[in-house]
C-alpha positions as YAML, in Angstrom:
chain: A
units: angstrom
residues:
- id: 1
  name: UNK
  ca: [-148.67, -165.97, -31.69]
- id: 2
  name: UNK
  ca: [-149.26, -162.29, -30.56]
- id: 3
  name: UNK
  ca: [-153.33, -161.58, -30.16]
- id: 4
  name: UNK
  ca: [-154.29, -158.38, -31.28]
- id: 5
  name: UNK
  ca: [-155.24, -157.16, -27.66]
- id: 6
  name: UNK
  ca: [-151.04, -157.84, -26.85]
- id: 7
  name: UNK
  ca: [-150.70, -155.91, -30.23]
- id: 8
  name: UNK
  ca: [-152.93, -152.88, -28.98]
- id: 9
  name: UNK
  ca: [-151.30, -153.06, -25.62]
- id: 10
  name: UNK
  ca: [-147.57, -153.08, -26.79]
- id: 11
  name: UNK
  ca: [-148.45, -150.79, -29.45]
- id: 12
  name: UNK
  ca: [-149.80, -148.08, -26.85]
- id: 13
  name: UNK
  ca: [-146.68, -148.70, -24.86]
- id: 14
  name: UNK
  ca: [-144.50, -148.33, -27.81]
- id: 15
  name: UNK
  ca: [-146.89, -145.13, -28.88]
- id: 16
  name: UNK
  ca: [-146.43, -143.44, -24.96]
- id: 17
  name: UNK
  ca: [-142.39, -144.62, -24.66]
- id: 18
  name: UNK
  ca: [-142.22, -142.47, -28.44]
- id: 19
  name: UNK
  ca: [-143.94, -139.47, -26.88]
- id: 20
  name: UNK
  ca: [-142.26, -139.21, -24.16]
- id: 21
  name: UNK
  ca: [-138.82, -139.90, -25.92]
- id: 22
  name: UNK
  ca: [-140.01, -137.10, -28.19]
- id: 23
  name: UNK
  ca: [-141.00, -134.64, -24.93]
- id: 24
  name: UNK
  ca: [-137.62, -135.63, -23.50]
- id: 25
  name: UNK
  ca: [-135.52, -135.02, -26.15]
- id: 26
  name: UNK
  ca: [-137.16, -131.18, -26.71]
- id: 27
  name: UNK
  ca: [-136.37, -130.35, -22.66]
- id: 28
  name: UNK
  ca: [-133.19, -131.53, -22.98]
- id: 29
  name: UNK
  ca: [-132.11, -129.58, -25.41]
- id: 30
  name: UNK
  ca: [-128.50, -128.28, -23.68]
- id: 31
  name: UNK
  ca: [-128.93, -124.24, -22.50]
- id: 32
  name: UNK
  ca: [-126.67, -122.44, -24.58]
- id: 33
  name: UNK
  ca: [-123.86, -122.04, -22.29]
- id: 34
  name: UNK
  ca: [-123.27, -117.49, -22.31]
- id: 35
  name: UNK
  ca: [-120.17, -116.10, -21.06]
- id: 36
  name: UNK
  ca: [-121.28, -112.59, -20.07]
- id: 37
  name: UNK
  ca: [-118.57, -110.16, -19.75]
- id: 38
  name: UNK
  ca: [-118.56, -106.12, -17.79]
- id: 39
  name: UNK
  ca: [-116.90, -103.95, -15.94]
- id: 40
  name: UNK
  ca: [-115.20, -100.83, -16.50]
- id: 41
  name: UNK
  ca: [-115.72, -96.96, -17.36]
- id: 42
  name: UNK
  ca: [-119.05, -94.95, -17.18]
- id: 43
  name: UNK
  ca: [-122.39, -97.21, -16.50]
- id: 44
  name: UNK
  ca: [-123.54, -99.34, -13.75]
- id: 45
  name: UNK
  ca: [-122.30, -102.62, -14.55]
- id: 46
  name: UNK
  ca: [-123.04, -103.93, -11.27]
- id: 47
  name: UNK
  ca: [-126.62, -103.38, -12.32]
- id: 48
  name: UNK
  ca: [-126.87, -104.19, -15.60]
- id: 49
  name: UNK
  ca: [-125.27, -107.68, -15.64]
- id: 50
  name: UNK
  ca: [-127.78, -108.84, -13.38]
- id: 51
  name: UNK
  ca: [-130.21, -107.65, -15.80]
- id: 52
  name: UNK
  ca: [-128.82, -109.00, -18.74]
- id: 53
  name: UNK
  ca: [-128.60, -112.53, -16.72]
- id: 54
  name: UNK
  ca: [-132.50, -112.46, -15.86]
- id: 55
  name: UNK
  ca: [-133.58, -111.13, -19.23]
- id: 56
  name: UNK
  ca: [-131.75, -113.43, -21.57]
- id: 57
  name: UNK
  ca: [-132.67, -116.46, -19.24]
- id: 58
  name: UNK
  ca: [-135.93, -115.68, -19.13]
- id: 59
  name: UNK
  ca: [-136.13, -115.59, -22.93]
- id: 60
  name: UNK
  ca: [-134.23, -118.29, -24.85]
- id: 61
  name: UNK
  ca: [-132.62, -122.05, -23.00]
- id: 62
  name: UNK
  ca: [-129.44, -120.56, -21.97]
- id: 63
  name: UNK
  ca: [-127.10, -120.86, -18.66]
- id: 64
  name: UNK
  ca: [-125.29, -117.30, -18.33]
- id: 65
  name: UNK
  ca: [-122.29, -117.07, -16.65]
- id: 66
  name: UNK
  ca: [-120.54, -113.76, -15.48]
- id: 67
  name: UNK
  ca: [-117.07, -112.07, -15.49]
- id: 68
  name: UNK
  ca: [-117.50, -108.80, -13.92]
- id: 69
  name: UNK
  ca: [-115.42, -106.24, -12.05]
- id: 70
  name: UNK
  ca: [-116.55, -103.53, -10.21]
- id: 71
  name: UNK
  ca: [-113.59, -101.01, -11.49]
- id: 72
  name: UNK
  ca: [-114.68, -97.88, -13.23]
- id: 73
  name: UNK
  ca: [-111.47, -97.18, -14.72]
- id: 74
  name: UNK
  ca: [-110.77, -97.10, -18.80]
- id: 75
  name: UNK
  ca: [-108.10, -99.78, -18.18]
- id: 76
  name: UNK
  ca: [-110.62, -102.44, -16.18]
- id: 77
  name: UNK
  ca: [-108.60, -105.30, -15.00]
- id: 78
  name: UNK
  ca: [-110.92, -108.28, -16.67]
- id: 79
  name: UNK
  ca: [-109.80, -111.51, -15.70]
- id: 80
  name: UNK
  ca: [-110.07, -112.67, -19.61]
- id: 81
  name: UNK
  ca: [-106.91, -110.24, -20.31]
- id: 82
  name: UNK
  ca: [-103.73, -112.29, -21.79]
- id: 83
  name: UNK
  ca: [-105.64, -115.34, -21.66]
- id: 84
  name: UNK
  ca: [-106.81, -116.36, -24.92]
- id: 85
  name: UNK
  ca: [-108.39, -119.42, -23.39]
- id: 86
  name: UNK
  ca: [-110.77, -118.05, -21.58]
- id: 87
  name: UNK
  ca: [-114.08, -118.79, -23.65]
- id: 88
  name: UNK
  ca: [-113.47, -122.66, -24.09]
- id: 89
  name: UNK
  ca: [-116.60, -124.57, -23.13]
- id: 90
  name: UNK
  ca: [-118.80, -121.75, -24.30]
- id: 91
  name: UNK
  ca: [-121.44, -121.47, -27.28]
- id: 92
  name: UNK
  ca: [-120.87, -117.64, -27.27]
- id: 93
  name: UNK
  ca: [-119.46, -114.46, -25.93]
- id: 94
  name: UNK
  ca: [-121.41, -111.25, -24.84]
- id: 95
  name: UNK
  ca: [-119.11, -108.06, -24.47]
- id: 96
  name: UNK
  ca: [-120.43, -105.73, -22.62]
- id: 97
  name: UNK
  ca: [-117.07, -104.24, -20.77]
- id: 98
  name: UNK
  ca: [-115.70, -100.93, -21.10]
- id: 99
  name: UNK
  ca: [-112.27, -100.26, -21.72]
- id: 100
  name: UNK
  ca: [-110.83, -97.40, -23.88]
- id: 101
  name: UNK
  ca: [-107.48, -97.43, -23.04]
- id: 102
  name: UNK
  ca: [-107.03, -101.79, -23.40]
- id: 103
  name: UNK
  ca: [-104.53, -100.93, -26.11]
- id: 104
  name: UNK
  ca: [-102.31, -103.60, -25.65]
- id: 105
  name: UNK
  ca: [-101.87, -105.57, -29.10]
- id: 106
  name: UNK
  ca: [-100.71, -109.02, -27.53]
- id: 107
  name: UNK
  ca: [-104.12, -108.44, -24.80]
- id: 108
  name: UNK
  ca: [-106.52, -107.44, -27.94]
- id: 109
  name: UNK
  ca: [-105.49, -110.58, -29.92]
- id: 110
  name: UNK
  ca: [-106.02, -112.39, -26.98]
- id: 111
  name: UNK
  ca: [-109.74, -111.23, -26.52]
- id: 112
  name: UNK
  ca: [-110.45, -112.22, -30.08]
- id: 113
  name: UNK
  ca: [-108.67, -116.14, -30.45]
- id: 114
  name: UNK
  ca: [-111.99, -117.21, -29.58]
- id: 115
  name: UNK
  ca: [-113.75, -115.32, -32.11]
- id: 116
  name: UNK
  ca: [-110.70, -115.80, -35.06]
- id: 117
  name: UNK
  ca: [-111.86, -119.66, -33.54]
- id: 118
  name: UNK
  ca: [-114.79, -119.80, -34.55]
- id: 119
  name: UNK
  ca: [-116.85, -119.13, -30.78]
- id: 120
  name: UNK
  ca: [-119.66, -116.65, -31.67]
- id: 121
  name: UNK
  ca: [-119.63, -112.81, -30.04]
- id: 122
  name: UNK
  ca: [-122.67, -110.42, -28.97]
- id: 123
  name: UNK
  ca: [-121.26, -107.24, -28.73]
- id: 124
  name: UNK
  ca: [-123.32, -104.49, -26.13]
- id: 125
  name: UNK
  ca: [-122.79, -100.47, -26.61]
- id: 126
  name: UNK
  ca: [-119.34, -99.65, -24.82]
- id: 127
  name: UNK
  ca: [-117.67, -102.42, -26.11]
- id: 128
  name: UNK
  ca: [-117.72, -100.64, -29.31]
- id: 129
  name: UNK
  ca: [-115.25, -98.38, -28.14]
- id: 130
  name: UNK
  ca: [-113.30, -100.76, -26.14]
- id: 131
  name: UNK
  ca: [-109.91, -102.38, -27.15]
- id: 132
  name: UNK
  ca: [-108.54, -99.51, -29.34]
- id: 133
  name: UNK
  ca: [-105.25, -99.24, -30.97]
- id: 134
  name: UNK
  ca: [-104.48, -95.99, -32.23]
- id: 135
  name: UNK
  ca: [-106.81, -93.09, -32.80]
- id: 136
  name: UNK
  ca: [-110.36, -94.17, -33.33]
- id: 137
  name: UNK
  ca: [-111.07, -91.74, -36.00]
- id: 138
  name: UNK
  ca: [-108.24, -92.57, -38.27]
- id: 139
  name: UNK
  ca: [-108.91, -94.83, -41.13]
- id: 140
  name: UNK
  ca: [-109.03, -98.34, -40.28]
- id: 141
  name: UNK
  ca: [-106.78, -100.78, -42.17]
- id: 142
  name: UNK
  ca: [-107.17, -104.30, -41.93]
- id: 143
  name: UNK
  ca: [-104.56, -106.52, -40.82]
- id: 144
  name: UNK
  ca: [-102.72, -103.69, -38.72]
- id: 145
  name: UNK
  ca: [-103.26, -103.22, -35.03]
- id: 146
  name: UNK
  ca: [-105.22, -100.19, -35.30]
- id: 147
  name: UNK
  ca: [-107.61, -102.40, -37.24]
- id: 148
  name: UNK
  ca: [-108.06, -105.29, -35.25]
- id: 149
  name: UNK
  ca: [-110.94, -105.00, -32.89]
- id: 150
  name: UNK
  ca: [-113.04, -102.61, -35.63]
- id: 151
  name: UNK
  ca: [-112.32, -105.69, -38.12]
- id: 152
  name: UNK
  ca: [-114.45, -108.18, -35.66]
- id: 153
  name: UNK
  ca: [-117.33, -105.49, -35.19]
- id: 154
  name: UNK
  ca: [-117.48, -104.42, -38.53]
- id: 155
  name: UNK
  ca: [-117.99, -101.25, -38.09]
- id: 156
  name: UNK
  ca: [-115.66, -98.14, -36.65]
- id: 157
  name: UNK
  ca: [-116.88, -95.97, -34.12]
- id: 158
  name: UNK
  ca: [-115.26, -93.01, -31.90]
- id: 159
  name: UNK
  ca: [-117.53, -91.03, -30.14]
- id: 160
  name: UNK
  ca: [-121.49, -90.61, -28.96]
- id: 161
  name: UNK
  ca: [-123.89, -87.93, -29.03]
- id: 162
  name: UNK
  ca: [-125.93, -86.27, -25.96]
- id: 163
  name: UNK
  ca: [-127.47, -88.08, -23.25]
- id: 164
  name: UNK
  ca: [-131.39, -87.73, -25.31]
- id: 165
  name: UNK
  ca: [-133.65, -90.22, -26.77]
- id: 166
  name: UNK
  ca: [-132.95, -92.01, -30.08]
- id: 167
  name: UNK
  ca: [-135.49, -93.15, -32.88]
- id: 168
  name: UNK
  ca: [-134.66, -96.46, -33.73]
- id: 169
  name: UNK
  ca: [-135.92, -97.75, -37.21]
- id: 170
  name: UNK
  ca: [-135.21, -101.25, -38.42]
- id: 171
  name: UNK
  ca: [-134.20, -101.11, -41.76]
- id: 172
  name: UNK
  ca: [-134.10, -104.40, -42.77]
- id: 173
  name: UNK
  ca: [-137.35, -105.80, -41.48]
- id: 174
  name: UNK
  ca: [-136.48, -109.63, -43.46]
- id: 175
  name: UNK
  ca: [-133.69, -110.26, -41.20]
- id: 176
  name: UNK
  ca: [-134.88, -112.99, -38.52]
- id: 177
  name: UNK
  ca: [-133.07, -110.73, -35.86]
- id: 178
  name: UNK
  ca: [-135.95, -107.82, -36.57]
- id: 179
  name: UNK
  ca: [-139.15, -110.02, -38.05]
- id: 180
  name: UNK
  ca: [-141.51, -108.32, -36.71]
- id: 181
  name: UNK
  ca: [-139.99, -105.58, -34.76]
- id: 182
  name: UNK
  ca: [-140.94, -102.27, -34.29]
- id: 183
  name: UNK
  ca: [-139.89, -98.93, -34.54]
- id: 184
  name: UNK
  ca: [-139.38, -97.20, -30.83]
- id: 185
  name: UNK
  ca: [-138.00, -94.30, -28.96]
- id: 186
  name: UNK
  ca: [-135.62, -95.15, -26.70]
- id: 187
  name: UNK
  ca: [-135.20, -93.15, -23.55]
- id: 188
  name: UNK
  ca: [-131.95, -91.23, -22.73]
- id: 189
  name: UNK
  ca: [-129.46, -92.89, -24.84]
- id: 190
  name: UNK
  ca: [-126.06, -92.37, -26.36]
- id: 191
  name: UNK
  ca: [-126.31, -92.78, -30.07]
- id: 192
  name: UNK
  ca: [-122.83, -93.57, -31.34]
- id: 193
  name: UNK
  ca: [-121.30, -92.54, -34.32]
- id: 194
  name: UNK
  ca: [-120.32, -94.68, -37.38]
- id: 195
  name: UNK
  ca: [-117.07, -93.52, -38.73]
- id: 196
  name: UNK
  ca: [-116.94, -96.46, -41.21]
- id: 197
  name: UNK
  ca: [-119.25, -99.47, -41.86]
- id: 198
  name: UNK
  ca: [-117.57, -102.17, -43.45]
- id: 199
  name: UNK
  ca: [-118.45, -104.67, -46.55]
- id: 200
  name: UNK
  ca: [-118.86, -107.77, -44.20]
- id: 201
  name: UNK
  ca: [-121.53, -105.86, -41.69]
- id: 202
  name: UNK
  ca: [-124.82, -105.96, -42.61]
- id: 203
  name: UNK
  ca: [-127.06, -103.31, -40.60]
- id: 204
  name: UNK
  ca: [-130.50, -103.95, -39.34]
- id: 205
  name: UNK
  ca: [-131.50, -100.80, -37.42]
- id: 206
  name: UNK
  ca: [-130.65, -96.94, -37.52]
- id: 207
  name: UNK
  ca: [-130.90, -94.58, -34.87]
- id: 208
  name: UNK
  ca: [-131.74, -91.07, -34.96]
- id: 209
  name: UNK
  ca: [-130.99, -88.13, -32.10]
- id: 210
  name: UNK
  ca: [-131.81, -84.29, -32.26]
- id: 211
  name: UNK
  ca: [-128.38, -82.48, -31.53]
- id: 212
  name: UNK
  ca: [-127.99, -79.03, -30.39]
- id: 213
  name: UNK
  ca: [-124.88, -77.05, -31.69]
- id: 214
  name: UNK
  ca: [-123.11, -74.38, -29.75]
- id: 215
  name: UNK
  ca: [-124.87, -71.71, -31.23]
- id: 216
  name: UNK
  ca: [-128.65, -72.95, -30.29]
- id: 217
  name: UNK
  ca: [-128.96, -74.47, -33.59]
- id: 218
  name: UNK
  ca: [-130.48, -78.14, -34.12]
- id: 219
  name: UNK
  ca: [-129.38, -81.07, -36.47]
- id: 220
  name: UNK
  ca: [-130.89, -84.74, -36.52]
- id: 221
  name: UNK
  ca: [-127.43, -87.08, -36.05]
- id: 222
  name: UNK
  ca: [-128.17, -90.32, -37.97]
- id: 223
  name: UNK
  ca: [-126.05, -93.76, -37.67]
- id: 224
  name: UNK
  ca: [-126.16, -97.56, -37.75]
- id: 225
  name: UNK
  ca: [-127.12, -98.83, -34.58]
- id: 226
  name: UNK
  ca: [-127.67, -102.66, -34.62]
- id: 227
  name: UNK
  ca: [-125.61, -104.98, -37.18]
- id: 228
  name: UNK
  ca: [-124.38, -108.47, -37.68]
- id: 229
  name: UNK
  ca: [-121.09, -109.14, -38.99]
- id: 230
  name: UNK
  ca: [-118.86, -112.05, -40.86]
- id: 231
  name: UNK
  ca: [-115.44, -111.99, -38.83]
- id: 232
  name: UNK
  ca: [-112.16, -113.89, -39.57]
- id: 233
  name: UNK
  ca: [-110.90, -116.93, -41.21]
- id: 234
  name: UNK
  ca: [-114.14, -119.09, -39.36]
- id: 235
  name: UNK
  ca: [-116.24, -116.84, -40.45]
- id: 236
  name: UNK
  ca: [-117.43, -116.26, -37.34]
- id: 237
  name: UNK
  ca: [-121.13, -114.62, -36.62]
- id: 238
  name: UNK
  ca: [-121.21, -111.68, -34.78]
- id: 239
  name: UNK
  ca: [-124.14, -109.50, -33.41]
- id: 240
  name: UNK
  ca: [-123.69, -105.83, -32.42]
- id: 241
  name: UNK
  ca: [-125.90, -103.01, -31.19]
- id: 242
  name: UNK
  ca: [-124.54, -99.62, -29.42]
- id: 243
  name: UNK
  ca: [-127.74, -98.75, -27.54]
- id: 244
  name: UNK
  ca: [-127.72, -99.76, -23.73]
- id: 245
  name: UNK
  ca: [-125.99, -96.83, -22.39]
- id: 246
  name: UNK
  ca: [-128.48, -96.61, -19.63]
- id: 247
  name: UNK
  ca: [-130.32, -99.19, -17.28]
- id: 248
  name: UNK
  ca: [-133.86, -97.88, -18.30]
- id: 249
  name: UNK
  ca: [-132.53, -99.14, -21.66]
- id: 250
  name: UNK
  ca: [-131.16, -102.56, -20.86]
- id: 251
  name: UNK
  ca: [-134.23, -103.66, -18.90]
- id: 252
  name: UNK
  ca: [-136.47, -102.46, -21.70]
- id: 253
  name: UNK
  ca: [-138.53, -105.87, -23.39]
- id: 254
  name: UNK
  ca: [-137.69, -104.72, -26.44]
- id: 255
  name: UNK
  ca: [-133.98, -104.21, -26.00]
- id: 256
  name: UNK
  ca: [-133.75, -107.57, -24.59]
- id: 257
  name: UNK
  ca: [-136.00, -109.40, -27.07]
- id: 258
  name: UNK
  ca: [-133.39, -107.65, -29.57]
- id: 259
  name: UNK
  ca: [-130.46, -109.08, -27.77]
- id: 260
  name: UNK
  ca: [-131.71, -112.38, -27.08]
- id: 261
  name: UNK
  ca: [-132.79, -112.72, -31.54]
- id: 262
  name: UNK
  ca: [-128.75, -111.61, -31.50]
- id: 263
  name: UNK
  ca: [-127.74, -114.66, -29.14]
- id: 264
  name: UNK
  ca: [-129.85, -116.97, -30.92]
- id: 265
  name: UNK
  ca: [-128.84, -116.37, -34.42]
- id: 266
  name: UNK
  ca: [-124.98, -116.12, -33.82]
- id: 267
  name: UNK
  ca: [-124.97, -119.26, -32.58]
- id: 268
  name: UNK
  ca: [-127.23, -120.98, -35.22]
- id: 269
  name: UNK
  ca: [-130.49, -121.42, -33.39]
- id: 270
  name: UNK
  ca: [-132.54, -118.89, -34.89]
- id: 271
  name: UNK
  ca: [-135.22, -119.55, -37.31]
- id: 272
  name: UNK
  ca: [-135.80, -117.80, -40.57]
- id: 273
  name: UNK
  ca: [-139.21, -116.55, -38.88]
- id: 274
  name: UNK
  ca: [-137.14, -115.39, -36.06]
- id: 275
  name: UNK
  ca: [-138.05, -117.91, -33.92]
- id: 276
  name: UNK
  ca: [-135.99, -120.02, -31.49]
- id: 277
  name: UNK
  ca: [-135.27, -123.40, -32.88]
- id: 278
  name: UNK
  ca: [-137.01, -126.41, -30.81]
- id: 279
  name: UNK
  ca: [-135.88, -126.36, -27.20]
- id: 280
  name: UNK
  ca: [-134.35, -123.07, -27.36]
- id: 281
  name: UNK
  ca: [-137.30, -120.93, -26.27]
- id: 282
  name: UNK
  ca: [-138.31, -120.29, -22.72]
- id: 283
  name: UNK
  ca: [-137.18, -123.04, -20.40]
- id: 284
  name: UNK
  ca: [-139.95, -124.15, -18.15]
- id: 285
  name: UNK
  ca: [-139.80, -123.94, -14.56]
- id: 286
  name: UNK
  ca: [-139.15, -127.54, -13.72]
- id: 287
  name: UNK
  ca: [-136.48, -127.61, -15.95]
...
């Protein structure tokens, strides 16, 4: 016969063991394992991906790995090119490389397996204009090679504005992506253009960017700046934003709070508050 003071005793130890199974269990949550991609024309990569690293870590339970190179050339020699293997073993993809002139079909299908596969991409300002078949102003048709990176970002873009400041306005404030986001000014920026936006993006924020013409005039250049799309047969999430031309930009809290809401809700852990799902915020140091 068990007294009640063995009862008390093995129901505190059964009481603590629960806890602590419970505490366990929420810091071992597995880091979302980030395959960070850069390199190529026109910013400083070698900056930036250390910044992306930091921020994102710092932010959400995630492990980010890198693929860099330091050449500044339109054509950057990426070690993911003609493998289609190379994101296996990851939760998601962040493409942040530039690379107009990667026109070659068999290397562009390559880049997307993954993403036709089902593996999640984030997709950072020059990547927009990366991987492009044909003339990025003609009509996009889907299924064709001119349409296949444009398909996965859903939406077409093929050119920027000045180097000045854009007004970003989230436009749909219900998405958990922008709960509770705020309108701001970004410093010099690059707002790109939106030549089409397709039925399977859905945009969250616009940007805005005075423009002067030739002959002194001024016009206000409007376009889609931040997006999620529905890609392929998987229908795979992606998250897209063109702003981050500059490293004032990238390290800004709010551009990386946007990112990180991106990472989170591609790969499903992403509350309806906008929230990260237990054991996805912050890690904590001894973890």
């Amino acid at each position: 016969m068990v007294s009640l003071r063995s009862r008390s005793v093995y129901g505190g130890v059964f009481l603590a063991l629960g806890l602590a199974f419970l505490s366990s269990s929420t810091r071992a949550a597995a880091p979302l394992r980030v395959l960070l991609i850069t390199g190529g024309c026109c910013h400083d990569y070698e900056g930036q991906k250390d910044i992306l690293k930091k921020g994102l870590e710092a932010r959400i339970n995630a492990r980010v790995d890198q693929i860099h190179t330091s050449d500044r050339s339109t054509r950057p020699p990426l070690a993911i090119l003609g493998n289609p293997d190379y994101a296996r073993g990851y939760d998601v993809v962040i493409h942040d490389e530039c690379g107009a002139d990667l026109n070659e079909e068999s290397q562009v299908r390559a880049v997307l397996k993954p993403h036709r596969d089902g593996i999640p991409g984030v997709n950072l300002h020059c990547a927009m204009h990366s991987y492009r078949i044909g003339n990025p102003r003609d009509p996009v048709a889907f299924g064709t090679p001119h349409g296949l990176w444009f398909e996965y970002l859903g939406i077409q873009s093929s050119g920027h504005g000045p180097h000045e400041p854009v007004d970003v306005t989230f436009t749909d404030a219900t998405n958990p992506i922008t709960k509770g986001f705020a309108d701001w000014r970004t410093g010099r920026e690059e707002l790109y253009n939106n030549v089409a936006v397709f039925d399977s993006a859905r945009p969250l924020a616009s940007g805005r960017q005075k423009v002067k013409r030739r002959n002194g005039e001024e016009r206000v250049a409007e376009a889609v700046v931040t997006w999620t799309n529905i890609y392929g047969p998987k229908q795979t999430k992606v998250f897209s934003t063109t702003l981050g031309h500059y490293s004032q930009t990238v390290a800004d809290d709010r551009y990386l709070n946007l990112v990180a809401r991106g990472l989170l809700w591609v790969t499903g852990k992403l509350t309806d508050e906008g929230q990260p799902l237990a054991g996805y915020g912050p890690r904590k140091p001894e973890e």
